[in-house]
C-alpha positions as CSV (number, residue, x, y, z in Angstrom):
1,X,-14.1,-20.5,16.7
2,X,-16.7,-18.2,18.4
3,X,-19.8,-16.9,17.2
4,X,-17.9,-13.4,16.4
5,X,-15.1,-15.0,14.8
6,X,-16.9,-16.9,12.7
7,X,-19.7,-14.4,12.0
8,X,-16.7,-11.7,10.8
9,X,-15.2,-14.6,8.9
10,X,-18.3,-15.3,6.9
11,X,-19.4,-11.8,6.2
12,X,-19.7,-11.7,2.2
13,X,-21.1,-8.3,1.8
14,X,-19.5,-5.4,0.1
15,X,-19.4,-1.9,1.8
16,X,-21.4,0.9,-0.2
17,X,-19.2,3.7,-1.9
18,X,-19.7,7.3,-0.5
19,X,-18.1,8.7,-3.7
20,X,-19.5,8.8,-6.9
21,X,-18.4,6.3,-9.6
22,X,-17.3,8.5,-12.0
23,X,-14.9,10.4,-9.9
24,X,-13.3,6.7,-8.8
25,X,-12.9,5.6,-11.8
26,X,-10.9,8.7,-12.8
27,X,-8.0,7.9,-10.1
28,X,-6.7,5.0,-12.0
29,X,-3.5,6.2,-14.8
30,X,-2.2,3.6,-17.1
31,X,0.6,5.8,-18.3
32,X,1.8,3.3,-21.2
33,X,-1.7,2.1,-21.8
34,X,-3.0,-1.4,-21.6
35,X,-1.9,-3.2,-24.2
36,X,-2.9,-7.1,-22.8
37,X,0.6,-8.1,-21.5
38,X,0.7,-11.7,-20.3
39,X,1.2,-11.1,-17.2
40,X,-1.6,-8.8,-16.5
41,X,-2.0,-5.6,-14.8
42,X,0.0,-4.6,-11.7
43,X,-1.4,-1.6,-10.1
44,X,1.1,0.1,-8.1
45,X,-0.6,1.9,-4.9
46,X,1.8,5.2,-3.7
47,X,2.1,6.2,-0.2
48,X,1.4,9.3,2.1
49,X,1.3,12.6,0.4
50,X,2.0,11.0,-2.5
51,X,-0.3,10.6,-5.9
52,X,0.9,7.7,-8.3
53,X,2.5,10.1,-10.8
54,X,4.1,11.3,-7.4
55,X,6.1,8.2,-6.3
56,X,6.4,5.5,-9.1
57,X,7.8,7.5,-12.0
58,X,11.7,6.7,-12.2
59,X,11.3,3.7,-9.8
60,X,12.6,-0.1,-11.1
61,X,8.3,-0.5,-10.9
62,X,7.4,1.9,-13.7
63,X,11.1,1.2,-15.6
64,X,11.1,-2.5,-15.6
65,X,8.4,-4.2,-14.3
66,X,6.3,-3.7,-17.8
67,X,9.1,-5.8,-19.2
68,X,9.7,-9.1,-16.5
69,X,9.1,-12.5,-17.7
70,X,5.7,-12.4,-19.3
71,X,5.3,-8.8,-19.1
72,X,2.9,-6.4,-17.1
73,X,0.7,-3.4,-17.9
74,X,1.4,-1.1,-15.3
75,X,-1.1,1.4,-14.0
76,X,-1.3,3.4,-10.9
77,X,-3.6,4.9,-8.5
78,X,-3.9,8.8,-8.1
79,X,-5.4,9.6,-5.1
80,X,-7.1,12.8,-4.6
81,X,-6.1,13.6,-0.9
82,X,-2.9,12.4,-1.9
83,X,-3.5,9.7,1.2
84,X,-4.3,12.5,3.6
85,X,-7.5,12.2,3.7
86,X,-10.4,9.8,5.5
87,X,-8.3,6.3,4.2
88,X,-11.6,5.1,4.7
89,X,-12.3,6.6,1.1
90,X,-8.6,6.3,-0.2
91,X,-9.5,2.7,0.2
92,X,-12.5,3.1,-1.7
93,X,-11.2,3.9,-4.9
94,X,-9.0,0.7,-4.6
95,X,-12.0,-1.5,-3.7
96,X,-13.9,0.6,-6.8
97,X,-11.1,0.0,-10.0
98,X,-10.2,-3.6,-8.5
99,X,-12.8,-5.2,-10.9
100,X,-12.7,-2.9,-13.5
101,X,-9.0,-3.4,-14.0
102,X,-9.3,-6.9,-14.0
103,X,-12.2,-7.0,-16.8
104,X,-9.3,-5.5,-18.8
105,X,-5.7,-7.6,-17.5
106,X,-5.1,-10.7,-19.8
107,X,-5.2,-13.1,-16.6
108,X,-8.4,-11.7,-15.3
109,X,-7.1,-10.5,-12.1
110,X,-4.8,-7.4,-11.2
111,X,-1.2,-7.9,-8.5
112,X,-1.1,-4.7,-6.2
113,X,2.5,-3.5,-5.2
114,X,1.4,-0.7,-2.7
115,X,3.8,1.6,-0.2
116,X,3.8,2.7,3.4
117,X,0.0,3.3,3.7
118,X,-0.3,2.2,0.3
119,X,0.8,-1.0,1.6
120,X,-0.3,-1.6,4.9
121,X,-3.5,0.4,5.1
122,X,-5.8,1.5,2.4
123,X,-5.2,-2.0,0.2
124,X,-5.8,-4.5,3.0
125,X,-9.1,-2.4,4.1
126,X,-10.5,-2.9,0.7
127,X,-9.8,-6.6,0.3
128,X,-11.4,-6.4,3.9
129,X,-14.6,-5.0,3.5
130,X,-15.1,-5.4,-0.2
131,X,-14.6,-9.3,0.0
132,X,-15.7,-9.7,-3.7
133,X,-12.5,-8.0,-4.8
134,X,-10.3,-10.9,-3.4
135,X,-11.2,-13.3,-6.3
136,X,-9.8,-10.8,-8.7
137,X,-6.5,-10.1,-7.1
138,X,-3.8,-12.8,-7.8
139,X,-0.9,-11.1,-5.5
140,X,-0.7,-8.1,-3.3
141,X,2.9,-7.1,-2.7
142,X,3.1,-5.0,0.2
143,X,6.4,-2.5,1.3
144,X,6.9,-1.1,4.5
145,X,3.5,-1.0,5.2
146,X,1.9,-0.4,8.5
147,X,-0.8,-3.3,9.1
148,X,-1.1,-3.1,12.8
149,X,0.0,1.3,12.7
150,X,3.0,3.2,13.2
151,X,4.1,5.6,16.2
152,X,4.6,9.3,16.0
153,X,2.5,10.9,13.1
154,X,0.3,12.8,15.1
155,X,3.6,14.5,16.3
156,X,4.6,15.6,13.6
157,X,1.3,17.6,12.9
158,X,2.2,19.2,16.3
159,X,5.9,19.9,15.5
160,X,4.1,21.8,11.9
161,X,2.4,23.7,14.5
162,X,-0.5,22.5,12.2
163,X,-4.5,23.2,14.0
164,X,-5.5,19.7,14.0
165,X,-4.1,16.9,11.8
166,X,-4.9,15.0,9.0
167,X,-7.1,12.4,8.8
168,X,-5.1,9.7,8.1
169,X,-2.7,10.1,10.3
170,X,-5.1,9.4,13.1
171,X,-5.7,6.2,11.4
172,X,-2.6,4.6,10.9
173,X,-1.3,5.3,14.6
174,X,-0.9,2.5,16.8
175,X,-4.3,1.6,18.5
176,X,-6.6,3.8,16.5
177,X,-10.2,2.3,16.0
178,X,-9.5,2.0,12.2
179,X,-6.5,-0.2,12.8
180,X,-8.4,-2.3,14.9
181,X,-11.1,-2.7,13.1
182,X,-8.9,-3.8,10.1
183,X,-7.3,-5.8,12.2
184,X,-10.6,-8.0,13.4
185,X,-10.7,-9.7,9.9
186,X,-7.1,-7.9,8.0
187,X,-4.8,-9.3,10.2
188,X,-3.7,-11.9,8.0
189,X,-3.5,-12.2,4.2
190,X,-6.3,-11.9,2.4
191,X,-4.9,-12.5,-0.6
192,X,-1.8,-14.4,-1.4
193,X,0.5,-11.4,-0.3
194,X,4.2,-10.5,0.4
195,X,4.6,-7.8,2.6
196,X,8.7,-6.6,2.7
197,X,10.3,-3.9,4.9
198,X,13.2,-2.4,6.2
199,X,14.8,-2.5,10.6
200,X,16.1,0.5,9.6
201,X,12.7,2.0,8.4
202,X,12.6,5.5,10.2
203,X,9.5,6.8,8.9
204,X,7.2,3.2,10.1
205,X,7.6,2.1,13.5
206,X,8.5,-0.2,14.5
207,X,10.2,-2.4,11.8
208,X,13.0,-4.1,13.7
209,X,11.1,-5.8,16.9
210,X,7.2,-7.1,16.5
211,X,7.5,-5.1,13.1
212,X,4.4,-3.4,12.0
213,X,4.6,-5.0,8.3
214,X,4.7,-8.5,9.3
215,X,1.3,-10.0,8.2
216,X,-0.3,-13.5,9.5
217,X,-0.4,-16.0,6.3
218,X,2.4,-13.7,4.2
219,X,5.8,-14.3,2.8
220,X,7.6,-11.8,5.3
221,X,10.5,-10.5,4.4
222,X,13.1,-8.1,6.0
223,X,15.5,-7.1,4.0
224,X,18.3,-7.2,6.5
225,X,17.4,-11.0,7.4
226,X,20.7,-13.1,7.2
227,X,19.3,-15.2,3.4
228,X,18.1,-12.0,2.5
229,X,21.3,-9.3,2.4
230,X,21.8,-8.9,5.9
231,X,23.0,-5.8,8.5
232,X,24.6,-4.1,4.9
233,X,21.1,-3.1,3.4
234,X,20.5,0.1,4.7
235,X,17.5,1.1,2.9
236,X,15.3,3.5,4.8
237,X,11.6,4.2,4.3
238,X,11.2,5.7,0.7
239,X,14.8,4.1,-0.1
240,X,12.4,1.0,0.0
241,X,11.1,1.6,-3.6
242,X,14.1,1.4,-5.7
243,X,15.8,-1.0,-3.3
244,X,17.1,-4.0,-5.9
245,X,16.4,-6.6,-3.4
246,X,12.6,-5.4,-2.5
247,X,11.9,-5.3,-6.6
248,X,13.5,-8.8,-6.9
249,X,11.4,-9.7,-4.0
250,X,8.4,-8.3,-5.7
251,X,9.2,-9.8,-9.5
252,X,9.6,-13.5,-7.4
253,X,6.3,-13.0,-5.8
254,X,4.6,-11.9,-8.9
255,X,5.7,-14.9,-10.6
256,X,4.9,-17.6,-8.3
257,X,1.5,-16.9,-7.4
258,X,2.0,-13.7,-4.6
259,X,4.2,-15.5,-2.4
260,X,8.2,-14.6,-3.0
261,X,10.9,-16.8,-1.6
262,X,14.4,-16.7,-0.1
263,X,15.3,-20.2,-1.6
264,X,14.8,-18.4,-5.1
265,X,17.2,-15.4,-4.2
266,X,20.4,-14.2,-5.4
267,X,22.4,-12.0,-3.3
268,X,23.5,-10.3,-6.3
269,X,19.9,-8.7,-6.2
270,X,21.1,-6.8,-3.1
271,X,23.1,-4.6,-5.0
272,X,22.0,-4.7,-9.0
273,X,19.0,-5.2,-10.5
274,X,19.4,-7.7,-13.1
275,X,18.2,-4.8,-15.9
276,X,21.1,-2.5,-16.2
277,X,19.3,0.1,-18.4
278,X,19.9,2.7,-15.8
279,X,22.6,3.2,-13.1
280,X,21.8,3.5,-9.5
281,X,22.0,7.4,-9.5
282,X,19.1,7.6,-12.2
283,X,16.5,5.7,-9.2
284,X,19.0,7.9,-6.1
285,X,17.4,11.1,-8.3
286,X,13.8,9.3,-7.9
287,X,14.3,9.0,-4.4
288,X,15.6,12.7,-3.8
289,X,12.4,14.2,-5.9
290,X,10.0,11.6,-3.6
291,X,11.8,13.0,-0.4
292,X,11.2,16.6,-1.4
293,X,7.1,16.3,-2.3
294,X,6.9,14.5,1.1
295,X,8.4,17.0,3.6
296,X,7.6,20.0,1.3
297,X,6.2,22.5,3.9
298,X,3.3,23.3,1.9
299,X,1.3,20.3,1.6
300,X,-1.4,21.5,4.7
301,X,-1.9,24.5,2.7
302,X,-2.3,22.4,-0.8
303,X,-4.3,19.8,1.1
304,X,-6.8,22.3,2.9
305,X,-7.0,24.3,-0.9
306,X,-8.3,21.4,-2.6
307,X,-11.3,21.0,-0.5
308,X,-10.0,18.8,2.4
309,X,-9.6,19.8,6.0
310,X,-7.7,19.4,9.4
311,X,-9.4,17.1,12.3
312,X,-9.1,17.0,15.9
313,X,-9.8,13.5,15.9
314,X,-10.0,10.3,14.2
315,X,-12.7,10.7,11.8
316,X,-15.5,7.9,12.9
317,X,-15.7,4.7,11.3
318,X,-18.2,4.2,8.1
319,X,-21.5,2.4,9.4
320,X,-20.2,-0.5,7.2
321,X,-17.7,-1.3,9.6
322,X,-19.9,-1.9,12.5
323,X,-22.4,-3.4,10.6
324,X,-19.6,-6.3,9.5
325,X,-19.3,-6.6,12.7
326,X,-15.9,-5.7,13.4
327,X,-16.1,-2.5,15.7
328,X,-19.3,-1.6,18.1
329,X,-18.4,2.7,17.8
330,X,-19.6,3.7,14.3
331,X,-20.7,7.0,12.5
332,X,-24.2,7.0,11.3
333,X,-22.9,6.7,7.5
């Protein structure tokens, strides 16, 4: 081990918060309260232009999960920039409500099912540089995210004919310094994790060769893998969240300790979920209303009203990350 590796590998420091307290603690919804379920509290983490009342509402994740095995309070994350925004401070409010939640979950640690950059990006920078938050997370269940970036979301600000981009989408390209600077100490689990995705996954690239969601140290999983469901599972990105097989994936993981297996699936779960409360047109309507919020052609003008604005650039790293020691090109804060 060299002295860099093993001086980021003992770093034991938290990163400072840049926003206040008060507003972080706000971002957390419990929409069915917490009410001490056995199984703790899962806190579900949405993806890009997404809040949490955005995405999980209508998924198998809000429907069912509260009622699996031993049962789970369910909360969510609503994130003021929607996850357009600096995921610098997306990740903050992660790293902030980690503890809190715990103090509150019957097993004294919270599970994180997270999306897309709710996945790949803002969960595994707060279990990087907040490493105090890793004792209180018992599994982080990751789908379709993009650990090591994604191609082509800068294009897409340019095919908007948008004046700059947003922030975040500088940040989770391939090669951008916040991708390697997660990647220093984040490229492998931090937590027992289970990170699932889709070859067919249009929206994160790429997820068929060297795919972007497979972390060192996780149970990877994708969903077209031959002991999974094969070439047939045709889920695409957002398709991802009501997919039967990822939430059997996700209830395995959850019960045995982050870590989901294919030895403990049943095809059947490529197809049904095991709770037939609702038919497969009820969570096709959840999909439809998700597609619609994230290619509504308004959300620049939504995004700049509520206070946030375009860049040119990647914004610069915190100070924090330098001072880890895992970039040398920081901003002064």
């Amino acid at each position: 081990m060299s002295v860099m590796t093993a001086c980021i590998a003992s770093v034991s420091t938290d990163a400072p918060f840049s926003i206040d307290t008060a507003e972080l603690k706000k971002a957390i919804e419990c929409p069915r309260g917490i009410a001490g379920a056995a199984g703790g509290i899962v806190l579900l983490v949405s993806g890009t232009t997404l809040s949490g009342g955005d995405e999980w509402p209508g998924t198998p994740f809000y429907e069912y999960l509260p009622y699996e095995g031993p049962g789970y309070d369910v909360c969510w994350l609503n994130n003021p920039s929607k996850g357009l925004g600096d995921a610098q401070v997306s990740s903050e409010y992660i790293a902030y409500n980690i503890p809190l939640l715990a103090s509150k979950s019957a097993t004294g640690k919270i599970a994180i099912v997270g999306h897309s950059q709710g996945a790949g990006l803002t969960p595994q920078w707060a279990l990087d540089f907040w490493p105090s938050t890793r004792a209180r997370v018992s599994a982080y269940i990751a789908i379709s995210g993009m650990f090591h970036g994604t191609l082509g979301p800068i294009a897409t600000c340019k095919a908007e004919g948008l004046n700059g981009c947003y922030p975040s989408f500088y940040q989770m390209s391939n090669g951008s310094a916040y991708i390697d600077a997660q990647m220093r100490r984040g490229g492998r689990a931090l937590v027992p994790t289970t990170s699932l995705w889709s070859r067919v996954d249009g929206t994160v690239i790429p997820e068929d060769v060297d795919p972007t969601s497979h972390l060192e140290g996780a149970a990877n999983f994708a969903v077209q893998q031959d002991n999974i469901c094969g070439s047939g599972d045709t889920s695409d990105h957002v398709h991802m969240v009501i997919d039967p097989a990822v939430y059997a994936l996700a209830v395995d993981a959850l019960a045995h300790g982050g870590h989901a297996s294919a030895t403990r699936f049943h095809k059947t779960s490529c197809h049904v979920f095991s709770n037939g409360t609702y038919n497969q047109a009820y969570f096709n309507a959840t999909v439809d209303r998700i597609n619609n919020i994230v290619v509504n052609a308004s959300a620049s003008t939504t995004y700049q009203a509520t206070g946030y604005n375009l860049t040119a650039a990647e914004p610069p790293l915190k100070a924090y990350v330098c001072e880890q020691g895992q970039a040398t090109d920081c901003g002064s804060v």
